[in-house]
N, C-alpha and C positions, 0 to 999 in steps of 0.2 A: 380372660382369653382375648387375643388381641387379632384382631381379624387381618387378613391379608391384603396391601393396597398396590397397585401400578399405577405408572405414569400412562401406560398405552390403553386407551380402553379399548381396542382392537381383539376383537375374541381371537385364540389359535385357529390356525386352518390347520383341516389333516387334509395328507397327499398319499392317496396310494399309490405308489412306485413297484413299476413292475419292470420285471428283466429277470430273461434265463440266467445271465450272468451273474454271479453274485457277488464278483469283486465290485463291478460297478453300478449293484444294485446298493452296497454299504457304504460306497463311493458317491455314491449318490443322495443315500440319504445323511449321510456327515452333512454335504454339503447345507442340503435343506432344512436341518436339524440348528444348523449355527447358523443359517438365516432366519431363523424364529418360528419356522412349519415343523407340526408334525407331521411324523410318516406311518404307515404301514406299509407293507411289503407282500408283495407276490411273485409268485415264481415259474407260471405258468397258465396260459391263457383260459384254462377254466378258473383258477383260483382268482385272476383277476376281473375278471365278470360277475363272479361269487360275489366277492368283497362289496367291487364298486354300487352295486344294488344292498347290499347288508348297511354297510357302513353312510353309507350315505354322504360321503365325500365331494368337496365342490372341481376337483382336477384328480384326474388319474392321469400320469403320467408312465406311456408306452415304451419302453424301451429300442432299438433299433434291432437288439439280440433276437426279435420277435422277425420269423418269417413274413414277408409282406402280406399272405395269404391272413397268415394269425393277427396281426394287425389288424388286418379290415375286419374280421371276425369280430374281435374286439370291440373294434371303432363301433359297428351296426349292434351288437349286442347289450353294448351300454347304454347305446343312444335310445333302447327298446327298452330298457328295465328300468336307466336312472337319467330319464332327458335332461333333468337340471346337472347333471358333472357335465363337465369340460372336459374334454382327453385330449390330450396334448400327445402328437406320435412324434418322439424325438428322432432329431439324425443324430450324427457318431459327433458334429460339433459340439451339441449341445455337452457333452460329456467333457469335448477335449477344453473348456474352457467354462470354469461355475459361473462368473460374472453371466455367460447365456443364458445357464440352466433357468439362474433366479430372474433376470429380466421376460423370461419366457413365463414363470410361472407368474409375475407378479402383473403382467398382462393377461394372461388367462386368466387373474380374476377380476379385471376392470370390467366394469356392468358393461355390457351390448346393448348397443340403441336398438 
């Protein structure tokens, strides 16, 4: 049996992508899926709270579709269960253009001094 080799030794990241929306929640993750991340998906601000503490993910990424109220929710809830993710609260650019999406995600994960 012949074992599996890559050129990247880059491990996969998971992203959990969250938004009420679902056209541009699968919009979204197309995009990140052919940029080399994996995804998971939520659809609603307890489910992504849920996740991002479960799953142990180093970017969750907020949708805009999210009331600003749900958002901050979000934001402080993660920050209290899973301080090492990143959350990233997108605006409606980050959508209207992938080159964004991925420059954004690929900066959330540069180390901070």
């Amino acid at each position: 049996m012949g074992s599996i080799s890559t050129s990247d030794p880059t491990p996969a990241v998971l992203i959990l992508n969250a938004s009420l929306d679902i056209k541009l929640r699968e919009k979204r993750a197309k995009i990140l899926n052919r940029a080399g991340f994996y995804t998971s998906s939520a659809e609603s601000a307890e489910e992504v709270i849920y996740l991002a503490g479960w799953l142990c993910c180093p970017i969750v990424i907020v949708c805009h579709s999210f009331k600003h109220a749900e958002r901050r929710r979000i934001y402080d809830r993660i920050r209290e269960t899973a301080p090492g993710t990143t959350v990233v609260l997108l605006n409606d650019f980050a959508d209207s253009d992938p080159g964004i999406l991925i420059d954004t995600v690929k900066r959330a994960l540069e180390p901070q001094p």
